[in-house]
N, C-alpha and C positions, 0 to 999 in steps of 0.2 A: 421480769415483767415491768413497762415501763408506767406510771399512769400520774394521772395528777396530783399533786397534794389538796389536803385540808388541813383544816387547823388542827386536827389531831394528831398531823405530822409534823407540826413544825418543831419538838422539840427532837426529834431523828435526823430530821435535816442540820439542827443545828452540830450536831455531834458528827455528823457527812463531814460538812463542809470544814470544821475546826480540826477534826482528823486526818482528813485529806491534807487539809493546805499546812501542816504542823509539818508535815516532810518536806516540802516547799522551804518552811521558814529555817527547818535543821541544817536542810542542805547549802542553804546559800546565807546561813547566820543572823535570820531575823530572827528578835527577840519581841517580849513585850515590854521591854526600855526603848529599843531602839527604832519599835516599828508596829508602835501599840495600832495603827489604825489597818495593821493588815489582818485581810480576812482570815485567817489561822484567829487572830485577836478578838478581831472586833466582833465578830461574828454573835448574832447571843438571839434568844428566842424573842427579842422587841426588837430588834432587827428585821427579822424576817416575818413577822408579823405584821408591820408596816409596810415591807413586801409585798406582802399577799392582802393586804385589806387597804391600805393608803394606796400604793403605787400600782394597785391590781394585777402585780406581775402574775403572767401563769408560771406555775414550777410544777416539776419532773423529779419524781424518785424514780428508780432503780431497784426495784424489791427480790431479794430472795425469801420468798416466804411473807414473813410480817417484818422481815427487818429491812432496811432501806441499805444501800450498800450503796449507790449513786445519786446526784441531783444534779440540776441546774435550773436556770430559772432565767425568762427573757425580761427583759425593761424594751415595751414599746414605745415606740418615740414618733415623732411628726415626718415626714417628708419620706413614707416607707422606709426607716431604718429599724431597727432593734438590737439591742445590744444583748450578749450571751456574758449573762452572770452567772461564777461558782459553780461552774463544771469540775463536778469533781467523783471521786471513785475510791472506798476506802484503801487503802495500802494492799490488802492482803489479798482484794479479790482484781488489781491490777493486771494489767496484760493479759486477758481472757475476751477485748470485745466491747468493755462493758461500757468504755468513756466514746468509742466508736457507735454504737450504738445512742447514745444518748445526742452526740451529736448529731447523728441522722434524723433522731429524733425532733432534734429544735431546729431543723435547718426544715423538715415538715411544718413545722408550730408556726413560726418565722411566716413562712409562705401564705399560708392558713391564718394569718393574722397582716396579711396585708402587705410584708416586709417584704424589701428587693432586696437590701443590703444589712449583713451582720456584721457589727462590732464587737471585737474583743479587746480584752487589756491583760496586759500577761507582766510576770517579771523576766523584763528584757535579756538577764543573763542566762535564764534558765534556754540553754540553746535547744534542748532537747523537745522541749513544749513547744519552742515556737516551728521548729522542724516538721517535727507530727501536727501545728494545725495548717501549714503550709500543704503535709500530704494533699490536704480535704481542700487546698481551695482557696485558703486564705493569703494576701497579698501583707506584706509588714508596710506600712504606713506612716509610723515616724516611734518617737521615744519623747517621754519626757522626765525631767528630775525634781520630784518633789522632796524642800526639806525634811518634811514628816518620814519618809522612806529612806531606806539604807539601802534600796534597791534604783534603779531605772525603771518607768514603766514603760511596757513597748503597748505600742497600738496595731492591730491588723485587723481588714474588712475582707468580706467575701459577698461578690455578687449572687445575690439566690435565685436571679431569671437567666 
């Protein structure tokens, strides 16, 4: 079941998102030396508290039961865009549905909150991610190289009308 968070989630989310994206940083060799500011990292409950109460974002669990197994969470932005942040799905309950679903989900949210067009930001070499959000729609848009990363970020949009 998908439904929104409260503040009594945010410390479930934090453990989503840091667990998710740790496979991420294993597979393609971020570290927190080399790549302290990615989400695997940075991610921490004053993070996503500032989220949900400064930046008003809405965010999405994924619950089995009482335990959270999925999130994501939009940043609305001016000129109908919004961007789709920490889309993610613990390891173990992978490939069942669950990150499809959730995208369906935010791309409803998106709409419903006034957005034409979705932003994401992926690690560029992960070809596999960007394939699967290509299935859904999404157009790749450019790359950029930041020193703080040991990665390339890719950019990709998806028209929601």
């Amino acid at each position: 079941m998908i439904r929104e968070l409260e503040q009594k989630d945010i410390q479930q989310s934090v453990s989503v998102i840091r667990n998710s994206f740790k496979t991420v940083a294993d597979e393609f060799g971020i570290t927190q030396e080399n790549g302290a500011r990615f989400t695997a990292f940075a991610t921490d409950e004053g993070r996503i508290h500032w989220h949900m109460f400064g930046e008003r974002r809405p965010m999405y669990g994924f619950f089995d039961g009482d335990n959270m197994i999925g999130y994501y969470s939009l940043l609305i932005k001016d000129h109908g865009e919004c961007e789709l942040n920490n889309l993610s799905v613990l390891p173990e309950y992978r490939h069942h549905g669950i990150g499809y679903s959730l995208l369906e989900h935010s791309f409803e949210k998106a709409k419903e909150s006034g957005c034409l067009k979705m932003n994401i930001g992926i690690v560029e070499e992960n070809a596999v991610l960007r394939k699967w959000y290509e299935k859904y729609g999404f157009v790749h848009t450019g790359t950029e190289k930041y020193d703080f990363f040991p990665f390339t970020c890719g950019y990709m949009e998806k028209q929601l009308v």
